[in-house]
BATITOR-866024 format. One record per residue: x, y, z of N, C-alpha, C in turn; residue in three letters. Coordinates in pm, 1 decimal, padded with zeros to 6 digits. Atoms other than C-alpha are relative to their C-alpha. Last residue first. Layout:
BEGIN
      nxx      nyy      nzz     caxx     cayy     cazz      cxx      cyy      czz   r
        X        Y        Z        X        Y        Z        X        Y        Z ALA
...
//
This chain:
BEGIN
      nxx      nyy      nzz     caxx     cayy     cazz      cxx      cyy      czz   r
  00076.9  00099.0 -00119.9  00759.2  00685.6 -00412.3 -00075.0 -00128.3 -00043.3 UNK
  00058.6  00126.0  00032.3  00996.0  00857.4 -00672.4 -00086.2 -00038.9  00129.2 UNK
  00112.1 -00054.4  00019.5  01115.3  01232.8 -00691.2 -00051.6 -00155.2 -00072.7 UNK
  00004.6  00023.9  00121.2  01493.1  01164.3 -00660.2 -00127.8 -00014.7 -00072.1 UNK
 -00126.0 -00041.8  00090.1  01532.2  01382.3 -00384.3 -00026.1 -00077.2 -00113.5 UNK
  00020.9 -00121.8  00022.4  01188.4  01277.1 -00213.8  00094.2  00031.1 -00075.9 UNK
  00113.4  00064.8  00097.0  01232.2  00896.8 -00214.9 -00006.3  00141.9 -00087.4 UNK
  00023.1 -00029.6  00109.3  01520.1  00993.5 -00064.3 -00062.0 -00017.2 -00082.5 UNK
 -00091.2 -00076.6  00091.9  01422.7  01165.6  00199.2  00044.7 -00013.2 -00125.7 UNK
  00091.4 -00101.6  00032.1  01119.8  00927.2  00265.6  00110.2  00134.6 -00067.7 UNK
  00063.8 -00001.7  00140.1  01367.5  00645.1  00246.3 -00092.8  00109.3 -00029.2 UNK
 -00117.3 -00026.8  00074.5  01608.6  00849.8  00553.5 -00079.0 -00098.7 -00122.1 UNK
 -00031.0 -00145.6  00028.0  01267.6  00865.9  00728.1  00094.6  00052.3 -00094.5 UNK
  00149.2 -00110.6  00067.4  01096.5  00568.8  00730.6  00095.6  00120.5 -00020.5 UNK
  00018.2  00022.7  00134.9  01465.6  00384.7  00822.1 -00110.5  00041.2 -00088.5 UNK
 -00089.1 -00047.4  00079.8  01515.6  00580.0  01135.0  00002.4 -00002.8 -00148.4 UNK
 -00017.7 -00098.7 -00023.7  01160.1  00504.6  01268.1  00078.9  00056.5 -00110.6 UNK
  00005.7 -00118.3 -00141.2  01188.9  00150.8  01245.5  00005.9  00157.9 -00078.4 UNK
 -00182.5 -00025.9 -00119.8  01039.5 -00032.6  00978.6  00003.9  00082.7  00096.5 UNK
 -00046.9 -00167.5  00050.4  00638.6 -00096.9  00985.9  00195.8 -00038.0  00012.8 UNK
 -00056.9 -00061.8  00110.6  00514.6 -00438.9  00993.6  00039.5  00127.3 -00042.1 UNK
 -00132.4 -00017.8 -00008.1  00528.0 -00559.8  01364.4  00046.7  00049.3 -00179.2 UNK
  00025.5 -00126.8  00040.5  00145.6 -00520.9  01449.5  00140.5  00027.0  00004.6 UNK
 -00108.1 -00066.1 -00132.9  00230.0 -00893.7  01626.8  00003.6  00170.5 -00058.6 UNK
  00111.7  00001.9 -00107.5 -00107.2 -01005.9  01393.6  00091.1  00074.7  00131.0 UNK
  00055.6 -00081.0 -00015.3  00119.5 -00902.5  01130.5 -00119.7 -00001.8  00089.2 UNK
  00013.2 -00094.2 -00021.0  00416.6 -01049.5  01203.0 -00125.3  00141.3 -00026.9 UNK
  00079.6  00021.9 -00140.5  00317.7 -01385.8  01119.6  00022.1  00142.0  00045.2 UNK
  00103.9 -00007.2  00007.5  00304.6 -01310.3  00759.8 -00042.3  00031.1  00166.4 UNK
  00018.1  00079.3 -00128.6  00690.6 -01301.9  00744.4 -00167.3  00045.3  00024.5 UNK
 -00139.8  00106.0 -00065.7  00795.2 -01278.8  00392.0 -00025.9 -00044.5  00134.7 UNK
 -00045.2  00079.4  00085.1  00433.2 -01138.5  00219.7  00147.5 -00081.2  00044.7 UNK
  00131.0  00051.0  00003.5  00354.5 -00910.9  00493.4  00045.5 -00148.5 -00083.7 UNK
 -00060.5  00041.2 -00128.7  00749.2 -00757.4  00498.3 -00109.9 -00107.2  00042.0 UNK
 -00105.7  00070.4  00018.8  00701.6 -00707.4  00110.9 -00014.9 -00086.5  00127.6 UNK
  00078.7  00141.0  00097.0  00335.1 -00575.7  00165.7  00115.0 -00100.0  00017.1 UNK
  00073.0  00106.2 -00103.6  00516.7 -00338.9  00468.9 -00095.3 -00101.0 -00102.6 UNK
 -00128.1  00064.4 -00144.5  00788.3 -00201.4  00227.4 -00112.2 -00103.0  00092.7 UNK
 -00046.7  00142.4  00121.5  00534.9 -00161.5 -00115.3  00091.1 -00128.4  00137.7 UNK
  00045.7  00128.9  00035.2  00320.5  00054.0  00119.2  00064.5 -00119.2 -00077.7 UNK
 -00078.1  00118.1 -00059.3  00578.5  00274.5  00247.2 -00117.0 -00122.8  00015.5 UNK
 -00116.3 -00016.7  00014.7  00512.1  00600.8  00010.1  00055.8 -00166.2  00084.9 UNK
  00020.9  00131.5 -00048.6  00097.5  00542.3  00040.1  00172.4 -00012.0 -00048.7 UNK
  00096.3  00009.4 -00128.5  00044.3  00926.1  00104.1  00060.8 -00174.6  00032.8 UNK
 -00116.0 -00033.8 -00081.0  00245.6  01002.2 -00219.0 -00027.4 -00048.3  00154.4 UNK
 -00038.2  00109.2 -00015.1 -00045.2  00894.1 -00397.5  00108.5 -00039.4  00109.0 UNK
  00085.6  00119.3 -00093.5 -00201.7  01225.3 -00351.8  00009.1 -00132.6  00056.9 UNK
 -00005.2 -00056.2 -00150.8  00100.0  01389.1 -00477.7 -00049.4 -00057.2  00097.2 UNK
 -00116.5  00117.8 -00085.6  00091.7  01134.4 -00790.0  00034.1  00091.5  00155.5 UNK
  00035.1  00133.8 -00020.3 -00263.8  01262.7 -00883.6  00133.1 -00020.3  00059.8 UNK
  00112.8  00018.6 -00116.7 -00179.3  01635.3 -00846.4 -00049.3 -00106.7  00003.1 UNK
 -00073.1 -00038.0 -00074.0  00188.9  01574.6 -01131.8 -00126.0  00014.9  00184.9 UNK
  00014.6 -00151.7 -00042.4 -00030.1  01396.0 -01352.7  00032.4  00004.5  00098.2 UNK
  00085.1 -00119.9 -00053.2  00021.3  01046.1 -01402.2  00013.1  00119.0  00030.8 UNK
  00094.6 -00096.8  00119.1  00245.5  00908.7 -01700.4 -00101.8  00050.9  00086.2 UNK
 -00053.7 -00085.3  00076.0  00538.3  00818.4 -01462.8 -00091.1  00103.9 -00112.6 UNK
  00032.2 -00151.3 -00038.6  00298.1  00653.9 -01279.4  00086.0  00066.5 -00033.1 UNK
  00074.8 -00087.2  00051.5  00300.3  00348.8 -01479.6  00004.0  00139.0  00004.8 UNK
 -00051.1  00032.8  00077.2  00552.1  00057.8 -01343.5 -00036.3  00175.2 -00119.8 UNK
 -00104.7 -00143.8  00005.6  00416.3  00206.5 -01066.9  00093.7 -00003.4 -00080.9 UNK
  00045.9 -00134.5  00018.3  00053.2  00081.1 -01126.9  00143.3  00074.0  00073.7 UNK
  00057.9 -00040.2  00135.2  00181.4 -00272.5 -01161.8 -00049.8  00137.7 -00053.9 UNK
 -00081.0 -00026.4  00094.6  00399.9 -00275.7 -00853.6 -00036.5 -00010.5 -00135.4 UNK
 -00142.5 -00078.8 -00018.5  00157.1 -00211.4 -00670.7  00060.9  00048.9 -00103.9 UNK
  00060.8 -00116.2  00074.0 -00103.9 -00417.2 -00840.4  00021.7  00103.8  00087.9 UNK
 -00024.9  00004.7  00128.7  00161.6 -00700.3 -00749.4 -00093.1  00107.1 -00067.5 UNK
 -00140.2 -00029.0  00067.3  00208.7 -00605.7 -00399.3 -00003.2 -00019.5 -00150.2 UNK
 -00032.6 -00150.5  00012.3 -00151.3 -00589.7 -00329.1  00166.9  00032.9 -00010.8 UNK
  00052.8 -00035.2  00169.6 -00209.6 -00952.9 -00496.0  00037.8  00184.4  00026.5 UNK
 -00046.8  00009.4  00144.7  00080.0 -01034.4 -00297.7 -00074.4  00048.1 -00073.0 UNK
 -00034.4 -00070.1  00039.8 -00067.2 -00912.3  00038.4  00088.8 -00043.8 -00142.0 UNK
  00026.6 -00091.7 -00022.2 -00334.9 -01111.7  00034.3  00098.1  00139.4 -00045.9 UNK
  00059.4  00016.4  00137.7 -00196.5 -01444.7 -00059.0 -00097.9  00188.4  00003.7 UNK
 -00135.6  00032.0  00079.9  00053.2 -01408.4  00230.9 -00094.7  00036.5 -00149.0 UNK
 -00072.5 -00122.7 -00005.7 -00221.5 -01315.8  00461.6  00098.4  00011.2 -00105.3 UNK
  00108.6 -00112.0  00052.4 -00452.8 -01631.5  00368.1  00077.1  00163.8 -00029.1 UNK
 -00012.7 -00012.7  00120.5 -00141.5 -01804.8  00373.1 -00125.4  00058.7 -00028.1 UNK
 -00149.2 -00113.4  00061.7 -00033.7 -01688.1  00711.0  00011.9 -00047.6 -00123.0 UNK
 -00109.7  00146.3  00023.9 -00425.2 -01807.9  00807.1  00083.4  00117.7 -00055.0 UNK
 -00123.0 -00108.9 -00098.4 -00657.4 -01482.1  00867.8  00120.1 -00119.5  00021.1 UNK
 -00117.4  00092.6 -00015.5 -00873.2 -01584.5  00575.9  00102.8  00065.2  00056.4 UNK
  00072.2  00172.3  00029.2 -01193.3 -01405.0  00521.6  00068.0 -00077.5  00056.3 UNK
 -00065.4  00105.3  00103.2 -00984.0 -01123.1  00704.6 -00083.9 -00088.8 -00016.2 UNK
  00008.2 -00038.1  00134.2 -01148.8 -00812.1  00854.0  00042.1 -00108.9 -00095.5 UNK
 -00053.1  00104.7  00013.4 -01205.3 -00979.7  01253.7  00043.4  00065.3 -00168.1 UNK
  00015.6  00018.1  00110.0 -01319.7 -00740.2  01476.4  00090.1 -00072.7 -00066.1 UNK
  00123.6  00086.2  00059.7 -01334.9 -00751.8  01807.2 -00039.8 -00033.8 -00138.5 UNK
  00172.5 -00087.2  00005.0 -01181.8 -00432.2  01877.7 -00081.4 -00089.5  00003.9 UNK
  00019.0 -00025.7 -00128.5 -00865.0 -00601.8  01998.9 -00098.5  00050.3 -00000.1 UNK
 -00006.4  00113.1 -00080.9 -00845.4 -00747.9  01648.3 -00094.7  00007.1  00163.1 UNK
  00150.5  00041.3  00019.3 -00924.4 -00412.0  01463.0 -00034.9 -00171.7  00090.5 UNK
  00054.8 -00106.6 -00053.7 -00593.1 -00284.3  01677.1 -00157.2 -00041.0 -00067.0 UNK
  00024.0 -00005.9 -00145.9 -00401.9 -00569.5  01563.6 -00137.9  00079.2  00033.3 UNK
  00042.6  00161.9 -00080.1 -00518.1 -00629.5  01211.5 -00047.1  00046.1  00120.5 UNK
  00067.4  00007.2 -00114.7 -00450.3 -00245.6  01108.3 -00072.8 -00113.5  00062.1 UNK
 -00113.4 -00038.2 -00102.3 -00119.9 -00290.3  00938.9 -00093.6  00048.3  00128.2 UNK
 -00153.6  00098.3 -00064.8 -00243.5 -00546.8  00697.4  00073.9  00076.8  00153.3 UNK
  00112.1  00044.5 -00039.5 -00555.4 -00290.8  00633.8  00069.2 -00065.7  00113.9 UNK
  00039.2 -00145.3 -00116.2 -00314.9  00023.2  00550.6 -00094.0 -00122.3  00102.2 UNK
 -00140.2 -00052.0 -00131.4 -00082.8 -00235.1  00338.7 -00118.7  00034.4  00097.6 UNK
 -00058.1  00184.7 -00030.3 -00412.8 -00412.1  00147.0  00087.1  00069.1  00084.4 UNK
  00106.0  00064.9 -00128.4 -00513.9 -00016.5  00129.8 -00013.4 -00122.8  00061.6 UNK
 -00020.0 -00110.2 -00089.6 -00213.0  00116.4 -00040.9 -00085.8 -00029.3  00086.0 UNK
 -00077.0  00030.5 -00033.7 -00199.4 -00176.8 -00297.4  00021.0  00068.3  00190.7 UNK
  00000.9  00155.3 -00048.2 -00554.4 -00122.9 -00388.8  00102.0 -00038.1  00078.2 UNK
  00037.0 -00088.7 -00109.1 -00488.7  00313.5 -00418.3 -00018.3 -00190.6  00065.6 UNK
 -00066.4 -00053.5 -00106.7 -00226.5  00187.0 -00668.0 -00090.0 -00015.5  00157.5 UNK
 -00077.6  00114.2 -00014.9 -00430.5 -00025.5 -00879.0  00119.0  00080.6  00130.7 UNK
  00076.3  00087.1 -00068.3 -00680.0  00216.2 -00860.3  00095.2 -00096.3  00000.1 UNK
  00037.9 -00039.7 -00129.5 -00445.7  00501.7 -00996.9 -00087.7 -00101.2  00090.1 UNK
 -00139.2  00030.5 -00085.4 -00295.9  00263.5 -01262.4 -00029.9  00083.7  00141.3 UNK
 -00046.9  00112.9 -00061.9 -00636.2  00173.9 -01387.9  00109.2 -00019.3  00067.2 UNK
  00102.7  00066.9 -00113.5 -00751.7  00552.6 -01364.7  00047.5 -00148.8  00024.9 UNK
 -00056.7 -00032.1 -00086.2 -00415.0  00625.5 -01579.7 -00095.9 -00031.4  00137.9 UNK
 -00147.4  00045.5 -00001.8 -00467.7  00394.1 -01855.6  00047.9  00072.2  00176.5 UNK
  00053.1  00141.3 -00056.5 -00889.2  00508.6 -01845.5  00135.1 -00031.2  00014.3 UNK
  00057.4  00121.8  00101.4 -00799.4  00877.6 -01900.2  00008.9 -00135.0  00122.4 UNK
 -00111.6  00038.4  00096.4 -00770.2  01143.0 -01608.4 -00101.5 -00169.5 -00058.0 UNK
 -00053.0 -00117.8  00092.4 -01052.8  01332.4 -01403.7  00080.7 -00032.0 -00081.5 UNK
  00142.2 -00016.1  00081.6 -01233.3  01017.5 -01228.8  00031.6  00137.3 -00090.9 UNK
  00055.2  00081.7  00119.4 -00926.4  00895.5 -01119.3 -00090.2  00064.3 -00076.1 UNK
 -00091.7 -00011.5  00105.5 -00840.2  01135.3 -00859.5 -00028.5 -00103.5 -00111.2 UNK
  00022.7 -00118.2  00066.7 -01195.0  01074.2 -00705.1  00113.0  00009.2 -00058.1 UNK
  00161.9 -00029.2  00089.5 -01150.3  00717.2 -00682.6 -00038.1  00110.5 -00074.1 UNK
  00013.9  00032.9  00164.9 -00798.9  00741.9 -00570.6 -00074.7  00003.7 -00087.5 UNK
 -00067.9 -00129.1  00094.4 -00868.6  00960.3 -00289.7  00030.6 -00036.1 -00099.1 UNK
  00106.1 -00122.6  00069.3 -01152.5  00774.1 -00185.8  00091.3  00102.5 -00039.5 UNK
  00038.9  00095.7  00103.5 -00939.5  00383.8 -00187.0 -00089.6  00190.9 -00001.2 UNK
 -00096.4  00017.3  00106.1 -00723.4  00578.4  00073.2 -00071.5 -00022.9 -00131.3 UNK
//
């Protein structure tokens, strides 16, 4: 995640590189948050602080440079926000991170199924993610 922002960045001004890295941040706090379990059972441990306020304080800062670089992306280029498009249900599992923490060692932050799909539609129709 954090290498498709990097390189998309590195072709647009500094306003839009800080809102593309602030994105690709948000997108990888989710992607990390949602691989606990499975790095768990590996043995691995990724959290300094695997407390539900270590987690809590975690995903806020990636919910807030989230929602700081989408306050923005209206001014990125139409092949930067495609790419971004990738991290469409990161804001949902930070939120869900950030209200019930404990769920993410139970690898319980995704919605179901139904609900990924009917926001991906309309995320798509009204051309927002």
């Amino acid at each position: 995640t954090h290498c498709i922002s990097s390189a998309a960045s590195d072709v647009y001004k500094r306003q839009d590189k800080d809102t593309i890295l602030d994105y690709g941040y948000g997108m990888g706090v989710a992607a990390l948050l949602k691989a606990i379990p499975a790095l768990e059972n590996a043995q691995k441990y990724p959290l300094i602080d695997g407390t539900l306020e270590g987690v809590t304080s975690l995903a806020h800062s990636g919910l807030e440079r989230l929602r700081f670089a989408g306050r923005n992306l209206q001014d990125v280029p139409k092949p930067v926000k495609a790419a971004l498009r990738n991290g469409w249900t990161a804001k949902d599992v930070l939120i869900t991170a950030l209200n019930h923490p404990e769920l993410v060692a139970q690898g319980m932050l995704d919605k179901p199924e139904f609900h990924r799909k009917t926001k991906l539609l309309w995320k798509t129709l009204i051309s927002r993610f």
